[in-house]
Legacy VTK file of the C-alpha trace (Angstrom):
# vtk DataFile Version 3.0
C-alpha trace
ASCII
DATASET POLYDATA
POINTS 222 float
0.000 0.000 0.000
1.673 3.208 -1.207
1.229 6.384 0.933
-1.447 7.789 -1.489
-2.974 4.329 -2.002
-3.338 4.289 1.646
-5.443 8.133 1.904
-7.833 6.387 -1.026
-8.349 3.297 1.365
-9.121 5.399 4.017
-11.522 7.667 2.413
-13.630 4.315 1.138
-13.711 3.264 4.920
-14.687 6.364 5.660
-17.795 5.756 2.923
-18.777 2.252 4.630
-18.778 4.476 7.923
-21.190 7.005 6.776
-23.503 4.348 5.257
-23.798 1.944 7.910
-24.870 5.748 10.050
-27.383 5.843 7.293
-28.591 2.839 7.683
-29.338 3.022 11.374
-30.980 6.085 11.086
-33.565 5.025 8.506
-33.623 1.122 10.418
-34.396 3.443 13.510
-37.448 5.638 11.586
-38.621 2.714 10.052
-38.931 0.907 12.919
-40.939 3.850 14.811
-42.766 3.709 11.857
-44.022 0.345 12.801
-42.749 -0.905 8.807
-40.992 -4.522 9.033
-38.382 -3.528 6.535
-36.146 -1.996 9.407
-34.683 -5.290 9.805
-33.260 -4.783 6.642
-31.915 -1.410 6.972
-29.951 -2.804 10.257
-28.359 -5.862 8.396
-27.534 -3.622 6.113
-25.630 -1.348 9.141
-24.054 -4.565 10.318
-22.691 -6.051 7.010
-21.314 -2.549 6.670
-19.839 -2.532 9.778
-18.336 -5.997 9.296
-16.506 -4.800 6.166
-15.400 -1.824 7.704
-13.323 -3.732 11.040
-10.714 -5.543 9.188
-10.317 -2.579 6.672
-9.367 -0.477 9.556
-6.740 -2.733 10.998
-5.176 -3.086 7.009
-4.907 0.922 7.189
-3.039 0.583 10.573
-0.784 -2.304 9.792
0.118 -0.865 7.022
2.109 2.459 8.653
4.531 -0.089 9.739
5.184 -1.110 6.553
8.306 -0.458 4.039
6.266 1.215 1.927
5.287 3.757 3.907
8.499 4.401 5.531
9.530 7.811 4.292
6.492 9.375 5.790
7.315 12.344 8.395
6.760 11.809 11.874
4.297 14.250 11.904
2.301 13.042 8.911
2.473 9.097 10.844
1.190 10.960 14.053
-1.793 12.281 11.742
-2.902 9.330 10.126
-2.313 7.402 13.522
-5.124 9.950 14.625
-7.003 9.365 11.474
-7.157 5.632 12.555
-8.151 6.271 16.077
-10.962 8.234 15.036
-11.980 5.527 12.372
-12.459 2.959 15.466
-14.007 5.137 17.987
-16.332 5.641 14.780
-16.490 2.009 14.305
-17.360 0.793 17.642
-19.486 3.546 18.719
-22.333 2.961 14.934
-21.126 -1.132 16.566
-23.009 -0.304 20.006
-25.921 1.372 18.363
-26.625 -1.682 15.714
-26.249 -4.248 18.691
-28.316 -1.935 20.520
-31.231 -2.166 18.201
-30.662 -5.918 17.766
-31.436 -6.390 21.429
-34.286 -4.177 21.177
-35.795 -6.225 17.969
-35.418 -9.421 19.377
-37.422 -8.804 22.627
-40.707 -10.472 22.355
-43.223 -8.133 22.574
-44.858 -8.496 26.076
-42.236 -10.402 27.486
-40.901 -9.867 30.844
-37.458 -8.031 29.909
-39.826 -5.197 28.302
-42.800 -4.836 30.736
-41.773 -3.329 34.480
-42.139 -5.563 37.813
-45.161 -5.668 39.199
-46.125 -3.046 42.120
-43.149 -0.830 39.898
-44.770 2.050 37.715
-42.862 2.297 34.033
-40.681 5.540 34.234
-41.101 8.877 32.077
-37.856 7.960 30.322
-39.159 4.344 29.240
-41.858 5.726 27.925
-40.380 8.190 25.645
-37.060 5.789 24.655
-39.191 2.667 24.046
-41.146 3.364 20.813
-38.346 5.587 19.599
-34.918 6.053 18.174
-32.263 4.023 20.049
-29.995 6.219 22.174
-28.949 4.077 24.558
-29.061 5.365 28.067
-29.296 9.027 26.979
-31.492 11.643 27.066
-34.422 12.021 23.895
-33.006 14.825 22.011
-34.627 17.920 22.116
-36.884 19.116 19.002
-35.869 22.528 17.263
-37.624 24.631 15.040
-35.330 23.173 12.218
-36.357 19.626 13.109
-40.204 20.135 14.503
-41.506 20.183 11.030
-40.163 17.024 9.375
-41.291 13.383 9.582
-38.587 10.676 9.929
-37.512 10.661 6.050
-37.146 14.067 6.403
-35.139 13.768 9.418
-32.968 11.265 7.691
-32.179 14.079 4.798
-31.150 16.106 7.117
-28.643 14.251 9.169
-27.311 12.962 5.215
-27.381 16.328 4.192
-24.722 17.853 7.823
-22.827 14.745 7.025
-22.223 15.858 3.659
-21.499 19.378 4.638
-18.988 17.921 7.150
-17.338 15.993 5.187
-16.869 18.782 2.838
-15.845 21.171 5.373
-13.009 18.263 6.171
-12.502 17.941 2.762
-11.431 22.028 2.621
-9.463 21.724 5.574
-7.702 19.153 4.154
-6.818 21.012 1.251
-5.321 23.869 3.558
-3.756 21.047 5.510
-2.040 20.056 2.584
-1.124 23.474 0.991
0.642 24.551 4.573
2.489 21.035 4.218
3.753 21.469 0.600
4.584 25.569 1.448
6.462 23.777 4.633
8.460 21.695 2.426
9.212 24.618 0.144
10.936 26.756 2.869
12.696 24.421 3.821
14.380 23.457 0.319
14.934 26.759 0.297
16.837 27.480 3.766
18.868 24.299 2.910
20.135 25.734 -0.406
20.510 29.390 1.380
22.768 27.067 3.911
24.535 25.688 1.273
25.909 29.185 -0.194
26.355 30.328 2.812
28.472 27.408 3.884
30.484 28.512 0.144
30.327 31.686 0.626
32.015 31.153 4.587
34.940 28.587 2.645
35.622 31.392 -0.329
36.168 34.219 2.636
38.186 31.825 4.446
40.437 31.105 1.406
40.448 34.833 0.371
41.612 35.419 3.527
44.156 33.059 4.102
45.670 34.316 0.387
45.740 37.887 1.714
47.589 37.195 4.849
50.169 35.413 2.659
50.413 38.313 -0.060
51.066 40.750 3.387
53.703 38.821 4.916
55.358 38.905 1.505
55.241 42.323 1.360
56.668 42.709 4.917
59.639 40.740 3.842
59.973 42.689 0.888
59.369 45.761 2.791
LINES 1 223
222 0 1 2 3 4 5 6 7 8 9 10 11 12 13 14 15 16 17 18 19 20 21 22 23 24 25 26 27 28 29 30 31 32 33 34 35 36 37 38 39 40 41 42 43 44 45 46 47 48 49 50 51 52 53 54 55 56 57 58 59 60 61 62 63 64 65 66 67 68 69 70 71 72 73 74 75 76 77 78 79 80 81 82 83 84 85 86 87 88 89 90 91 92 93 94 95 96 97 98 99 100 101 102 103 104 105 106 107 108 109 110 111 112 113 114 115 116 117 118 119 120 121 122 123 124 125 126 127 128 129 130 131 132 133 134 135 136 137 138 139 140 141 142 143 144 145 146 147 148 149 150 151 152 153 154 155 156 157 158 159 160 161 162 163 164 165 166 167 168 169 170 171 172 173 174 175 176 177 178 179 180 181 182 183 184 185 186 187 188 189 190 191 192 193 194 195 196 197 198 199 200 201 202 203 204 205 206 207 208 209 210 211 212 213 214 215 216 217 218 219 220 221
């Protein structure tokens, strides 16, 4: 895996990410929805997810590879980060499908959903059980962006802020990269300026050494 190879590899990873999100969010408003097809939407998410695991581990083996050797230390340390964020990713979209899973598989009525007896069901249960899954947290809040739409159009709107993140990291990248290549510039440049100024120290010292000659000759002659 060459060190652009690798970015390419990363950014497809990166895709299976964002589409296994996707496909909890609509498994999630389908299954509000009361539609059976949610089950599909979350194998979908999980066969995503599976892909995604071993992909991640080829992008970090491969920094220890020959190939990849003449990267900087600071470009390693930034994909290293790249890769840490790619599993914290990973395993958090992991949590949410098994979450769902658990929550699909209860039989409805069964003990494991329906509180003890002499026990009242809490506010919280109430809200979280016919819901999206968010674990132990809070229900989001509505806003006035959100009140309006239904669950497909909540669904276009997470797509569309992931879009607009990604090309918001996209940009940055770009800068990233610029700042990078003007880096690499001044520094050519400072090692050439070293370089004369390393010739231009030796001529002195030679010009020098010739003029102290050319005076004691004169002395002797004097």
């Amino acid at each position: 895996m060459t060190a652009s190879s690798w970015l390419t590899e990363h950014a497809g990873v990166s895709g299976v990410l964002r589409s296994a999100r996707a496909a909890l969010l609509k498994r999630d408003a389908l299954a509000r929805a009361g539609d059976p097809s949610s089950r599909s939407a979350g194998g979908e998410a999980r066969k995503a997810l599976r892909d995604a695991g071993p992909r991640i581990d080829t992008l970090e083996q491969a920094l220890d590879t020959p190939s990849l050797a003449s990267l900087g230390e600071g470009e390693r340390r930034r994909r290293a980060d790249l890769i840490s964020a790619l599993r914290a990713e990973h395993a958090n979209l992991l949590r949410t499908a098994e979450a769902g899973v658990r929550r699909a598989t209860t039989p409805p009525g069964s003990g494991s959903s329906s509180p003890m007896p002499g026990t009242m069901p809490s506010a919280g249960m109430q809200q979280l059980a016919p819901g999206r899954v968010f674990g132990r947290r809070s229900p989001p809040k509505e806003t006035t962006e959100t009140r309006p739409l239904d669950d497909r159009g909540l669904v276009q709107l997470q797509q569309t802020r992931i879009k607009e993140q990604d090309a918001q990291l996209g940009t940055l990248s770009g800068l990233l990269q610029k700042q990078r290549q003007m880096g690499e510039e001044i520094g050519t440049e400072i090692n050439v300026q070293n370089e004369m100024l390393e010739q231009l120290d030796q001529d002195v010292t030679r010009f020098g050494a010739k003029m102290g000659r050319a005076k004691r000759q004169m002395n002797r002659l004097g």
